[in-house]
N, C-alpha and C positions, 0 to 999 in steps of 0.2 A: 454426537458432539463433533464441531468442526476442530481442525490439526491446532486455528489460533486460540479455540479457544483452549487445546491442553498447555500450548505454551505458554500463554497467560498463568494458567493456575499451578502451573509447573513453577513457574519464575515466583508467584506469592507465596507457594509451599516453603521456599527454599530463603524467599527474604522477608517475608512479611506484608511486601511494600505493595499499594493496591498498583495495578495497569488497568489502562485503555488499548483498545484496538480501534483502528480508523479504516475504511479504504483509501485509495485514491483520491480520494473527491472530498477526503477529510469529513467524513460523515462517520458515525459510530456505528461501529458492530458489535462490540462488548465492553462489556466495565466490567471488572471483579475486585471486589472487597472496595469502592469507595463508599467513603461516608459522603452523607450531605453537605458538610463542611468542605473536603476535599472538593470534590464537585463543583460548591457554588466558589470553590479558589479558582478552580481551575476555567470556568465562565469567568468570572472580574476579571482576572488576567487575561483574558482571548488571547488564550494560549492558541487555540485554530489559527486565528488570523495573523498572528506574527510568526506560524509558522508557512502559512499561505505567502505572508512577505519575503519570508527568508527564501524561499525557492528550494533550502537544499535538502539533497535524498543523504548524505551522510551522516552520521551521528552528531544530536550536538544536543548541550544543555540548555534550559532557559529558567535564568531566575528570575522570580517574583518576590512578593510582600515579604519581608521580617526573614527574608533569609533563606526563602521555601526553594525548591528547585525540583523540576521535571528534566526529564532527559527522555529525549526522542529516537528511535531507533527505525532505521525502514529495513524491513526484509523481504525475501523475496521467496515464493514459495516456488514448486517443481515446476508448474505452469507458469512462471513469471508473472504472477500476480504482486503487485505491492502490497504489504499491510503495514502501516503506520504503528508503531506501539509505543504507550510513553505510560512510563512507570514514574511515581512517584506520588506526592512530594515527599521529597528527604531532606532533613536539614543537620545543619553543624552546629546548631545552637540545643542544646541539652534540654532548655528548657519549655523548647516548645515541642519536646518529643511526649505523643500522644494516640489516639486512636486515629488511624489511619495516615499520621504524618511520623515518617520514622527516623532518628537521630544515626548518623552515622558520623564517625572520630574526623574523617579528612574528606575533600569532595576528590581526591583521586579514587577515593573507594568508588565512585560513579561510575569509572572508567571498568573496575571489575566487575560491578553489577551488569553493564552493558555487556562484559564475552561473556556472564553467567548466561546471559538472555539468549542471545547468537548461539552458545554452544547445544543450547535447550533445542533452540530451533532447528540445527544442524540435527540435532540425535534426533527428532521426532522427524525431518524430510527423510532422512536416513533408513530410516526404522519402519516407514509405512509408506507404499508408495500413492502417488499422487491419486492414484485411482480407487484408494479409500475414501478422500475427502470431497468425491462428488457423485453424483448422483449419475446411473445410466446416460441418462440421453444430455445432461448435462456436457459429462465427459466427452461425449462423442460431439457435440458442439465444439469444442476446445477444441475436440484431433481435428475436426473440418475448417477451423478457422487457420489453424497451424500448417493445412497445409495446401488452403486455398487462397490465402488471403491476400494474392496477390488479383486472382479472381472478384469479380463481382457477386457479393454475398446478399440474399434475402431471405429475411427473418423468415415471414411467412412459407417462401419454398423451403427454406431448412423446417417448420416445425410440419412441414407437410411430408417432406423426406423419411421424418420420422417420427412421423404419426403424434403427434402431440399438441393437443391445445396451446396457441399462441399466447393468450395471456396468462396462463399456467405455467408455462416454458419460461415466459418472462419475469416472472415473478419468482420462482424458484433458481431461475438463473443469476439475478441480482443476489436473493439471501445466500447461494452457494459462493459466490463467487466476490460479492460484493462492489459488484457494475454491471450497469447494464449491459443487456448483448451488445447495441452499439459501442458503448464507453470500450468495452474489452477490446472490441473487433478493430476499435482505432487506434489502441493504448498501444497492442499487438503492431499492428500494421506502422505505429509510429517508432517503436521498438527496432522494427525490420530497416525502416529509412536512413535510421540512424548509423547504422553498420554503411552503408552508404554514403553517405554525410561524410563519414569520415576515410573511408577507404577507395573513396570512386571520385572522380570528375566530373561526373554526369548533373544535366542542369536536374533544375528542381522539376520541373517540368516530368522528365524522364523516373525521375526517382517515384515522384507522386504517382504515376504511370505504373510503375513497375511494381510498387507497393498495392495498391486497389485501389487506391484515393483517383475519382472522376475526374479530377481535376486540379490544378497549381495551387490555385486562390484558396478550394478548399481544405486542400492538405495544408498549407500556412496555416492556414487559419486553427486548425485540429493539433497541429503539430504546438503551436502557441500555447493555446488553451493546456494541452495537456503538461505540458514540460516550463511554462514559463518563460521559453526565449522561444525568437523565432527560427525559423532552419538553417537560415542564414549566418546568424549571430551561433549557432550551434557550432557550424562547419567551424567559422574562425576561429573560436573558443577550444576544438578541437584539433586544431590543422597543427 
């Protein structure tokens, strides 16, 4: 069993309320305890995509139909992986409390559900470290990316360094981690620019350079895709 999924079932143990886990890419890694109902709410609603619009990685609620309400949480695991988790729906109307949609008195109660969630995740990074929740050669992709990744990385030399089938590595490496080796090695590497971005004067040029990124245009362009502004609009937004 992967770390998200005990905090998931940790978080349902303690309130009832079913969760989702997302990666980065907003793609599903687990559901626990929804119903079908739940489910096809939470499709009508594209709940994904208006959280795709929003951009943001802090906590926030979104309500839907008759009063329903999800609330989103992103965490971060020991290897700075995002996972997305959105528990719910809960509502404040009594009367539509049911199987799998749960009544609560005020919606500040959301606000405690949310450090219930946080505090869950804290005691379980806490309490086991990161090097339970992957696999050998897994892991050791992580330590090589963390501390190469300014270097130029290749999938196939890395699964030949360490002896492992490349499309086995890949595929294990995505359900471990929940991104590809690329997505991670970029997510990573745009991670690293960003301390950058903000702390240094250096063109993009040099940052993209000093990060692994081949080149300007590309790093823009990865840099975009991943975070939703561009590096530019980052610096000011941070300056």
């Amino acid at each position: 069993m992967f770390l998200f999924e005990d905090i998931a079932k940790d978080f349902y143990y303690c309130t009832s309320i079913p969760i989702l886990v997302l990666n980065k890419n907003f793609e599903f890694i687990f559901n626990y305890k929804h119903t079908k109902e739940t489910l096809s709410i939470f499709t009508k609603e594209e709940i994904i995509h208006k959280l795709k619009e929003l951009k943001e990685s802090k906590p926030i609620n979104i309500k839907v139909e008759k009063n329903l309400i999800f609330s989103v949480v992103t965490l971060f695991t020991r290897c700075q992986i995002p996972l997305i988790f959105i528990f719910g729906p809960v509502t404040t109307n009594k009367d539509l409390n049911r199987d799998g949609i749960i009544y609560i008195k005020n919606e500040c109660c959301i606000n405690y559900l949310r450090d219930l969630l946080i505090l869950i995740s804290k005691d379980k990074f806490m309490s086991m470290h990161c090097e339970y929740a992957y696999s050998p050669f897994v892991l050791n992709a992580i330590k090589y990316i963390h501390n190469n990744y300014d270097e130029e990385i290749d999938m196939e030399n890395l699964c030949s360094k360490f002896n492992i089938n490349k499309s086995y590595f890949c595929n294990v490496f995505k359900k471990e981690t929940g991104l590809t080796f690329t997505n991670f090695l970029n997510t990573f590497r745009v991670e690293k620019s960003k301390e950058m971005l903000k702390h240094t004067q250096y063109s993009l040029l040099d940052i993209a350079l000093a990060t692994g990124f081949k080149n300007q245009s590309y790093y823009s362009t990865t840099f975009k895709k991943i975070t939703g502004i561009s590096p530019i609009d980052y610096r000011k937004k941070e300056a």
